[in-house]
Each structure stands twice: as structure tokens, then as C-alpha cells.
N, CA, C and O atoms as a GROMACS GRO file, in nm:
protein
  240
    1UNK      N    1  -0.567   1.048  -0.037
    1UNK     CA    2  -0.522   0.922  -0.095
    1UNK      C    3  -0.403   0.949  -0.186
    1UNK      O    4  -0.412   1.033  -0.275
    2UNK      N    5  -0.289   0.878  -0.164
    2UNK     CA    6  -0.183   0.847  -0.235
    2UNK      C    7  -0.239   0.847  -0.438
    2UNK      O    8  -0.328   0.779  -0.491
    3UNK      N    9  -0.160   0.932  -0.490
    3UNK     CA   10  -0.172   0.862  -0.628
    3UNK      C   11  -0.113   0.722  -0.694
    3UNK      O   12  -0.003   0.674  -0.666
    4UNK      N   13  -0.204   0.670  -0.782
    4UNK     CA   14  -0.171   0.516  -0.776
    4UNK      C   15  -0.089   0.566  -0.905
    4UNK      O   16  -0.139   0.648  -0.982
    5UNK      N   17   0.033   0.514  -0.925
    5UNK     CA   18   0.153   0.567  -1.015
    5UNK      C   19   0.240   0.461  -1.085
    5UNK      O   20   0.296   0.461  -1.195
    6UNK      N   21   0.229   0.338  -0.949
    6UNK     CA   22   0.334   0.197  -1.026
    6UNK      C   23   0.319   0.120  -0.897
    6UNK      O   24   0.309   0.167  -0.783
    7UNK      N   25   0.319  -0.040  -0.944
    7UNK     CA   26   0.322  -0.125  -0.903
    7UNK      C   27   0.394  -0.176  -0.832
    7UNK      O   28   0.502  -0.123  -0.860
    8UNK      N   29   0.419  -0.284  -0.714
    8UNK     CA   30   0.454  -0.324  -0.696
    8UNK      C   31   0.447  -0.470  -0.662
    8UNK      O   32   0.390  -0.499  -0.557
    9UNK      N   33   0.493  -0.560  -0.732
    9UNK     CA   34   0.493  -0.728  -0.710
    9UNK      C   35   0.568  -0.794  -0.576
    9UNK      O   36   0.688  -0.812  -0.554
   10UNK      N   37   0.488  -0.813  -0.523
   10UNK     CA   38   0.557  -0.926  -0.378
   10UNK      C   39   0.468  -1.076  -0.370
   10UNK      O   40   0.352  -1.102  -0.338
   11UNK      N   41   0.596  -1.167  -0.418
   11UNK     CA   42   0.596  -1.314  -0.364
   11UNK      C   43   0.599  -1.385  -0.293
   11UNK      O   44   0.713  -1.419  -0.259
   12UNK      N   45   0.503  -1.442  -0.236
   12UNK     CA   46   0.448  -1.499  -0.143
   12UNK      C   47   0.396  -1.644  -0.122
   12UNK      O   48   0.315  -1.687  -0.204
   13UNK      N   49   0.435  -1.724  -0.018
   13UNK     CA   50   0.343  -1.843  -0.030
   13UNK      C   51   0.201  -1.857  -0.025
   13UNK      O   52   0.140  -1.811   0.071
   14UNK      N   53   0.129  -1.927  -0.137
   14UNK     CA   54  -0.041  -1.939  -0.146
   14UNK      C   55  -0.095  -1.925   0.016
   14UNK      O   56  -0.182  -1.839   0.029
   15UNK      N   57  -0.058  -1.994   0.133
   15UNK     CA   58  -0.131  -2.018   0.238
   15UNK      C   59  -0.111  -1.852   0.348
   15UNK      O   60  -0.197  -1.792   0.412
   16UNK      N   61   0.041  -1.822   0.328
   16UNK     CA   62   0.065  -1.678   0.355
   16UNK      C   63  -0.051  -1.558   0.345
   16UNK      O   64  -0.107  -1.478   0.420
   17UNK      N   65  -0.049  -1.598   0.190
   17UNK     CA   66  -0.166  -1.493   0.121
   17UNK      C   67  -0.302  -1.542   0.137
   17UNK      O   68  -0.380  -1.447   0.132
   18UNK      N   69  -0.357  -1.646   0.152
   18UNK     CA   70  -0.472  -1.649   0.184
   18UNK      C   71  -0.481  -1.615   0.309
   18UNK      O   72  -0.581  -1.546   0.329
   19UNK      N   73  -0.394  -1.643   0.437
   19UNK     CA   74  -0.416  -1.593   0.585
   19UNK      C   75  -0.447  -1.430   0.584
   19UNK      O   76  -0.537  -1.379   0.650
   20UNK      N   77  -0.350  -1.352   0.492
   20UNK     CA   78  -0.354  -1.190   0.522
   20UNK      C   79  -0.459  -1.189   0.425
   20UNK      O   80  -0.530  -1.118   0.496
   21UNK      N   81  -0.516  -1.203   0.343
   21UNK     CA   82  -0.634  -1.178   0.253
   21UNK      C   83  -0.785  -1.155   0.360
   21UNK      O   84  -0.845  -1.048   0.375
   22UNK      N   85  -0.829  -1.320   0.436
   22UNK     CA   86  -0.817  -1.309   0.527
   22UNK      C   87  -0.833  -1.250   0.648
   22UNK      O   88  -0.943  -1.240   0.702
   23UNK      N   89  -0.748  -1.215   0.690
   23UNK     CA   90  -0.708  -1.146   0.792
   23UNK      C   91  -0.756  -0.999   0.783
   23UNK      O   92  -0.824  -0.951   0.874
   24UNK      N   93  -0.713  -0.912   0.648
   24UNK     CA   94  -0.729  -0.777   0.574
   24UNK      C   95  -0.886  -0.814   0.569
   24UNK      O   96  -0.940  -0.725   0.636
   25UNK      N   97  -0.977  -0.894   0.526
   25UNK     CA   98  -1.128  -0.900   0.495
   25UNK      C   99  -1.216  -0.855   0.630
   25UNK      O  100  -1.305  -0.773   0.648
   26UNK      N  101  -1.136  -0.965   0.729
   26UNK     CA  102  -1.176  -0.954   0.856
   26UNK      C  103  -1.167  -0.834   0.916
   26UNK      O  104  -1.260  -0.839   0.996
   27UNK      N  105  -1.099  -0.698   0.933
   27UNK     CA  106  -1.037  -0.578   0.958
   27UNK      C  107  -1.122  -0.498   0.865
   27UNK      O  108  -1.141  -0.384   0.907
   28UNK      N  109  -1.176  -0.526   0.753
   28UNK     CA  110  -1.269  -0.431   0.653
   28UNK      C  111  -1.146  -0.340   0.598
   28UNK      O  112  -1.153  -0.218   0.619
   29UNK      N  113  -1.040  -0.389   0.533
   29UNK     CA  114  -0.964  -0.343   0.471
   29UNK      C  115  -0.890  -0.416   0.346
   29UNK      O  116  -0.920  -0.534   0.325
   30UNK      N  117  -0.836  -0.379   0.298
   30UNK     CA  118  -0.775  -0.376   0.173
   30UNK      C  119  -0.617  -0.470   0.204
   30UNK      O  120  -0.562  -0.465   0.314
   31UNK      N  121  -0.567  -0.542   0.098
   31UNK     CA  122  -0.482  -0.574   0.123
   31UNK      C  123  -0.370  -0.466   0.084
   31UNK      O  124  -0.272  -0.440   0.153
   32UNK      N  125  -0.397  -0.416  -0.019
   32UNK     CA  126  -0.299  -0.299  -0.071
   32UNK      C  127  -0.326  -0.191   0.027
   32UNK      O  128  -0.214  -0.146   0.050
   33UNK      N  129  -0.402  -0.132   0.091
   33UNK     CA  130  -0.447  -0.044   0.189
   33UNK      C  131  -0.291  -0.072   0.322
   33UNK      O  132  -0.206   0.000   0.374
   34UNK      N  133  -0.328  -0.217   0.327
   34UNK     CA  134  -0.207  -0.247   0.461
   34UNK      C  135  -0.082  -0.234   0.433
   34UNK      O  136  -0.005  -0.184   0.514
   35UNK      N  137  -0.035  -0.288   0.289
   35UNK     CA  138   0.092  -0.272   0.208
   35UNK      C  139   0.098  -0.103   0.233
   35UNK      O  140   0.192  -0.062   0.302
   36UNK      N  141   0.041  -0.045   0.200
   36UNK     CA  142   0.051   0.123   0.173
   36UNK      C  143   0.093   0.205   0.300
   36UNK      O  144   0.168   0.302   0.294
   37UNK      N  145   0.044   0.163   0.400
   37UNK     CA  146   0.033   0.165   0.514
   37UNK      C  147   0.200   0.121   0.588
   37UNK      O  148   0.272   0.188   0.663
   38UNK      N  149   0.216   0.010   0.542
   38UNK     CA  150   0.341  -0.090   0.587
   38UNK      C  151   0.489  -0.004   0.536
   38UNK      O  152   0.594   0.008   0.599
   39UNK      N  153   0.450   0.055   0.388
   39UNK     CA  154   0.583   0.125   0.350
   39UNK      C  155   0.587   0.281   0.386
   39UNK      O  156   0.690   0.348   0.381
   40UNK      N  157   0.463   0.330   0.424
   40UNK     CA  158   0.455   0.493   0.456
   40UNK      C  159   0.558   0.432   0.618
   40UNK      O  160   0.675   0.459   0.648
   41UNK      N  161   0.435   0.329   0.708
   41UNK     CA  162   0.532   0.316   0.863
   41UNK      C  163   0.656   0.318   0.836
   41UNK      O  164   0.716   0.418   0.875
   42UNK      N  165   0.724   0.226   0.771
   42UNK     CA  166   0.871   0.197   0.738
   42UNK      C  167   0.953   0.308   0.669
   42UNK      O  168   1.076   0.315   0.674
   43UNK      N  169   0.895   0.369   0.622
   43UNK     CA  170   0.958   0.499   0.531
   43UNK      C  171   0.993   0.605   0.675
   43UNK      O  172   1.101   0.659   0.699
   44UNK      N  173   0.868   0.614   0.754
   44UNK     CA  174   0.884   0.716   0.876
   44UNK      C  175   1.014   0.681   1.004
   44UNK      O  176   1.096   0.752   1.062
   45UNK      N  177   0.977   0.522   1.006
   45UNK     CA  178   1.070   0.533   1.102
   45UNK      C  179   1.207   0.510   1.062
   45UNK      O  180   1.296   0.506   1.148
   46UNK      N  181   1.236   0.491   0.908
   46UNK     CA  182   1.395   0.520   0.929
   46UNK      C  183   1.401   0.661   0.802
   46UNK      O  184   1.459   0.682   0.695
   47UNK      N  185   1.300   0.733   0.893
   47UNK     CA  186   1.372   0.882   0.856
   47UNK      C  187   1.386   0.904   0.678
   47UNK      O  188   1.466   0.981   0.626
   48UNK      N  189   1.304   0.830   0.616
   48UNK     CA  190   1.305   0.875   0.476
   48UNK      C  191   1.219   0.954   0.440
   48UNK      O  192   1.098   0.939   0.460
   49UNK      N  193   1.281   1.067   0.372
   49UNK     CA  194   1.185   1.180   0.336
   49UNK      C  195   1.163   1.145   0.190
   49UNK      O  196   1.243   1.068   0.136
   50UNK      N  197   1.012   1.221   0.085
   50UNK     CA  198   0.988   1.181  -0.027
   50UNK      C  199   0.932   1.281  -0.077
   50UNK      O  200   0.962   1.379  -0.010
   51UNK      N  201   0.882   1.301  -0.141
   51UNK     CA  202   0.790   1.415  -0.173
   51UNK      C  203   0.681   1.291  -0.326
   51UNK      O  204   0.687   1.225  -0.429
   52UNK      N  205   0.614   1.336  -0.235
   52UNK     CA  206   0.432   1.252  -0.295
   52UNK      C  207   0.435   1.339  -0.514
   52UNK      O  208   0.468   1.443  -0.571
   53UNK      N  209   0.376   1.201  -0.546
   53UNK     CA  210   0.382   1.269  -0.710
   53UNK      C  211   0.288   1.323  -0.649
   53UNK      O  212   0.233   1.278  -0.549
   54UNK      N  213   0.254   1.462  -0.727
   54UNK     CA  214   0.106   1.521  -0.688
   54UNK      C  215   0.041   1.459  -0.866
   54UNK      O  216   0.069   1.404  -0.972
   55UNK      N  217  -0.084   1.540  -0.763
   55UNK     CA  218  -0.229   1.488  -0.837
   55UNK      C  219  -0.227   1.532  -0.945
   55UNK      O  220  -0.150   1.627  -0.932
   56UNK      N  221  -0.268   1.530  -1.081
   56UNK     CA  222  -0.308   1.565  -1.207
   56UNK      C  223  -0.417   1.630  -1.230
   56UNK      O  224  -0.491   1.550  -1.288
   57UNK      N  225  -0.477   1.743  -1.216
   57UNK     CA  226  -0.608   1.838  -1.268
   57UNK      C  227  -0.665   1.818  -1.395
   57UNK      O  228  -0.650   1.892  -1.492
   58UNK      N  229  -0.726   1.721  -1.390
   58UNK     CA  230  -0.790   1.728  -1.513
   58UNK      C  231  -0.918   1.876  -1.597
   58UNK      O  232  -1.019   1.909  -1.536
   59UNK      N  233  -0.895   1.914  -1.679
   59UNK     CA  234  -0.973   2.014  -1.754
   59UNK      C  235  -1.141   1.939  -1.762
   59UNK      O  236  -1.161   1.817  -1.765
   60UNK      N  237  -1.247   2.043  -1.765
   60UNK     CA  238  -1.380   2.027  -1.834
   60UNK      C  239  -1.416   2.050  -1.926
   60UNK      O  240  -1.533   2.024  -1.955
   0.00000   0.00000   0.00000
């Protein structure tokens, strides 16, 4: 799993978002799951490389 690091806000019409809400419930998934999903696809196919924040080790 991706580290959760920063937000992102996307505006949408109410009936939009209730269809993919929805839609994502129906699928047994997440709406942010599909978003996450939507920018990794889009990142791949036009060839953008990134390098992932890594994870934080927390001490005991």
C-alpha cells in the first residue's frame, strides 16, 4: 500500500458522485482505492517515472 502523504480535492457534480460511490460499493471497493488506481494507470501510460515516499519505521 501506497503511503497516505497528501490529499487530493476533486469537484464533482452531487449525482456524478453518488453514481461512482455507488458504483465503487457495488465492486467492494473504495472510492479512493479507484482514484489511486486511476493516477498509478495514467502515470504508467504516459511514461512517468516517480519514486514512492517510502515508509517511516517506527521505534518500540
Amino acid at each position: 500500500m501506497e503511503n497516505k502523504t497528501a490529499r487530493l480535492t476533486v469537484l464533482i457534480d452531487p449525482a456524478r458522485k453518488q453514481a461512482f460511490e455507488k458504483l465503487c460499493h457495488a465492486q467492494d471497493t473504495t472510492p479512493s482505492q479507484v482514484m489511486r488506481r486511476l493516477i498509478r494507470d495514467f502515470l504508467v501510460e504516459h511514461g512517468v517515472k516517480y519514486a514512492p515516499t517510502p515508509v517511516k519505521k517506527t521505534r518500540k
